[in-house]
N, C-alpha and C positions, 0 to 999 in steps of 0.2 A: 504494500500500500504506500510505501514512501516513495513510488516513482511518479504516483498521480500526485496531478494537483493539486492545493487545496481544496478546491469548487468540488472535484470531484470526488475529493473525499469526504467532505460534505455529504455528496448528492447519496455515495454507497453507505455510509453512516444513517443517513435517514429512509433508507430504502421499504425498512421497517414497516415506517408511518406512515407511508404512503401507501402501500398494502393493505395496512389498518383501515385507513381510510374508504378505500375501495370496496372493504370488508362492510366497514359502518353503515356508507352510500348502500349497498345493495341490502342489506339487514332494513336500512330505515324503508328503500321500496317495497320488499316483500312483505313488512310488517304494518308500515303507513303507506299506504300510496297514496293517500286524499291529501296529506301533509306532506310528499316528497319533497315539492319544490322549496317550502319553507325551511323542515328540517337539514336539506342538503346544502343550504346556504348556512346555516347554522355549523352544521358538520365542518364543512370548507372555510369559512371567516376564522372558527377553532383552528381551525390546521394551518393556514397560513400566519394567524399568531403565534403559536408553538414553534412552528422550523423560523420565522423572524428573530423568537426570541434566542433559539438554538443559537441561529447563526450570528446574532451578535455575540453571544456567549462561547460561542467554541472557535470560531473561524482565526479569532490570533492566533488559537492554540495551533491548529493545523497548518499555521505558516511556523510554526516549530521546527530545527532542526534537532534530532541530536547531539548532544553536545558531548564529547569524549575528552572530558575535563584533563588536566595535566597536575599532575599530584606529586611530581619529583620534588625535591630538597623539602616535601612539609614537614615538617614534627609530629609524630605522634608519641601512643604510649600502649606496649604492649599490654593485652590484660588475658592471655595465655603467652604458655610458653613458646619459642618461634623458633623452629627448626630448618635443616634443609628442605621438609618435605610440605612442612603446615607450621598453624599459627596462627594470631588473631590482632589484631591492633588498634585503637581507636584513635582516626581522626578527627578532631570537633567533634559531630554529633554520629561520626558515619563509624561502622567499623568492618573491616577488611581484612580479607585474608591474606597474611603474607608466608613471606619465607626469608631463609636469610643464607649467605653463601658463607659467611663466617663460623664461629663461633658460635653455639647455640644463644640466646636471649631469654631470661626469664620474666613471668610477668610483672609489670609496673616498670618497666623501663622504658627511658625514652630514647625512639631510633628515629630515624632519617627516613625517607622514604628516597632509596635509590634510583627505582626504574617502576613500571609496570607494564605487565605481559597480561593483557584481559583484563580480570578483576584481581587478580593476586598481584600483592606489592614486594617487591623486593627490597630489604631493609636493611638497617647498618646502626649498630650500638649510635648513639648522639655525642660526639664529641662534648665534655664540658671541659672547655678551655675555660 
């Protein structure tokens, strides 16, 4: 879905309700017909307010790129222990799994963030000069 446009991710996002709609439209004919035309302007002025208020509401979002943040030299602090293989670390509020090429790290220490490979950080004891 990230190769369509916004519009059109829109359009497949609300595919849904429009379905719905068509569902409602034929429900209110077989059930009212004497009322169809009233109730189907009712039906439709509803549905064009809901995907209005959608689209102001979503469509920043869908000009969203992914963002694949950069996390090298941050500070964290170990809260397991961090091995070659696993490990855990909190940054600010996030926490992630690392690893380390050194020396093993125990938790509550604070390391470096090296490099990252995906989601796992590679990490390095904190110098305290």
């Amino acid at each position: 879905m990230e190769r369509l446009s916004p519009r059109m991710r829109f359009l497949v996002i609300n595919l849904d309700e429009i379905i719905i709609l068509l569902l409602i439209l034929a429900g209110i004919y077989w059930i009212f017909p004497d009322y169809f035309q009233v109730l189907a302007v009712i039906a439709v002025v509803g549905f064009i307010i809901l995907i209005a208020a959608k689209y102001r509401l979503l469509y920043p979002v869908l000009n969203d790129v992914p963002r694949n943040y950069d996390v090298t030299d941050m500070i964290g602090e170990t809260i397991s222990h961090v091995t070659a293989d696993d490990g855990r670390i909190r940054i600010g509020a996030e926490i992630w799994h690392a690893r380390t090429e050194g020396d093993e790290i125990p938790a509550g220490t604070r390391v470096r963030v090296v490099s990252r490979n995906g989601m796992v950080l590679l990490v390095a004891r904190e110098d305290t000069d």
